[in-house]
N, C-alpha and C positions, 0 to 999 in steps of 0.2 A: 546236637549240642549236649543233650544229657547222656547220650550214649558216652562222648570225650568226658565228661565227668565223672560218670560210672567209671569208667577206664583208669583214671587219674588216680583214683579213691584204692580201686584194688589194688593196684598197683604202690602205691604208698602204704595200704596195709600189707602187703606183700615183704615191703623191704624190714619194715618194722619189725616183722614177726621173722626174717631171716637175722636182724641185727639180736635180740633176744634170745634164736635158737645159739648164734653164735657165742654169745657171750659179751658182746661188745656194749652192750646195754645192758646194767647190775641192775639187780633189786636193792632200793634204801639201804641204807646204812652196811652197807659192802664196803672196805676198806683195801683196794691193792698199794702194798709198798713194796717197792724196788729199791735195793742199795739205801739210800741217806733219806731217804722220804717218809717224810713222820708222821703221823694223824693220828688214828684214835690206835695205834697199836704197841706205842711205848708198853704197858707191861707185859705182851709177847714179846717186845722186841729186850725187856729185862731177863725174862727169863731166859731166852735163848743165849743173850750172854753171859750171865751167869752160869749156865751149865756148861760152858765151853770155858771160861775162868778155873771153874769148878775141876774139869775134865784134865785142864790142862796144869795146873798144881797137885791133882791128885789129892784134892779134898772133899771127901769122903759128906761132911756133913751137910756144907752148901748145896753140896752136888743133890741132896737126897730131896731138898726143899723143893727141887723143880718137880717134883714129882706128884700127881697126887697119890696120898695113903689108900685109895679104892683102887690103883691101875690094875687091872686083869685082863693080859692078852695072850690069845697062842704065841707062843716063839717063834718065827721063822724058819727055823731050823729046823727044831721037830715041835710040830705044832700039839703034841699030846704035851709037850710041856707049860705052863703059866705061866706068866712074867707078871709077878706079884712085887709090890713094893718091897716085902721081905728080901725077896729072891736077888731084887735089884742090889739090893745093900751088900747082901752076902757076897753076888759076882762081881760088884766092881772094889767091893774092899780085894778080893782075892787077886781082881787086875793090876790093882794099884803095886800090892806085893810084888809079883811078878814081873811086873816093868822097870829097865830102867831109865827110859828117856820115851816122854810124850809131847805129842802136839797135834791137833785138833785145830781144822780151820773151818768154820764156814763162811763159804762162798757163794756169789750171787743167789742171796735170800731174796724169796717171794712169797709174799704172806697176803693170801685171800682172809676175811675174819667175816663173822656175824656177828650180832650180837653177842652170843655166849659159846661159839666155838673160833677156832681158829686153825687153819690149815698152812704152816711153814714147809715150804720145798728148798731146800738147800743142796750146795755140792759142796758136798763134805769133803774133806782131805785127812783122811788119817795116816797118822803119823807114829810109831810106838816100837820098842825093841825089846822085847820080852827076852830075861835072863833065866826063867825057873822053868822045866831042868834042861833047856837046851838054847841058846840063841836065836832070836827070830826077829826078821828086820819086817814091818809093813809100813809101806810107803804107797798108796792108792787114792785114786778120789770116785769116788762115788754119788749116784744121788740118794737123798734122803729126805722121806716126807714123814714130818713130826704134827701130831696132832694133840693142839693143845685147847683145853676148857676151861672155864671161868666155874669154880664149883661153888656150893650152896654160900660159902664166905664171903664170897665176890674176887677171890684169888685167883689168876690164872696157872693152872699146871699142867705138867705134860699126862696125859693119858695114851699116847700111841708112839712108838718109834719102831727102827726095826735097826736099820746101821750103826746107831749109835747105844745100841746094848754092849755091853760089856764080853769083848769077845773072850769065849773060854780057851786060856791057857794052859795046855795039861805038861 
């Protein structure tokens, strides 16, 4: 009888710690939202559309709030480069020039969050036809994972992107 007990026991710690390793079991105050599902994540779920508002009027200053003034990352491209708030300003004012018809969609958003970060996966859909000095159509969707934090204000803003930088148009 205590051997089936013993057995019962491993075996229910067994699943536990496989449900954990998986994922299926979060740690407190873990937040996932799919599509229309709201909880504590309304101010990522503000920012992200506002920068997509932003993106898609081509305005320049909304667009720059989502950001925080500390972001510093390598570039994707060439990663000896920085993606400084500065830098962000200068290449999408330069995009905004050169375009003349945009649209930005994100699609099926997933946003894991913790307390003070938050992790956005979206499939992005870009859309833009750049006139300066040559025509160029992109029509593509991609995925993209935006990584956003809550900084010392209690504001959330973006600190990580990589697809939704400002592609350089020469």
């Amino acid at each position: 009888m205590k051997k089936k007990i013993f057995i019962s026991y491993t075996v229910i710690k067994l699943i536990v710690i496989i449900l954990f390793s998986t994922g299926c079991v979060q740690k407190d105050r873990d937040v996932f939202w799919v599509d229309n599902n709201f909880g504590d994540d309304e101010p990522v779920k503000a920012v992200m559309t506002l920068m997509k508002d932003s993106l898609n009027k081509r305005e320049i200053s909304p667009l720059l709030t989502c950001f925080d003034e500390a972001i510093n990352f390598p570039d994707t491209l060439n990663p000896s480069i920085k993606v400084t708030y500065r830098t962000l300003m200068y290449d999408y004012m330069d995009f905004f020039k050169k375009i003349e018809s945009i649209g930005y969609e994100f699609n099926d958003q997933y946003i894991i969050m913790s307390e003070h970060t938050a992790k956005v996966t979206i499939k992005l859909r870009k859309r833009y036809k750049a006139v300066s000095p040559f025509s160029h159509n992109v029509d593509n969707t991609v995925d993209e994972t935006v990584i956003i934090t809550k900084n010392a204000s209690g504001a959330w803003k973006i600190t990580k992107i990589s697809e939704l930088l400002p592609p350089r148009i020469y």
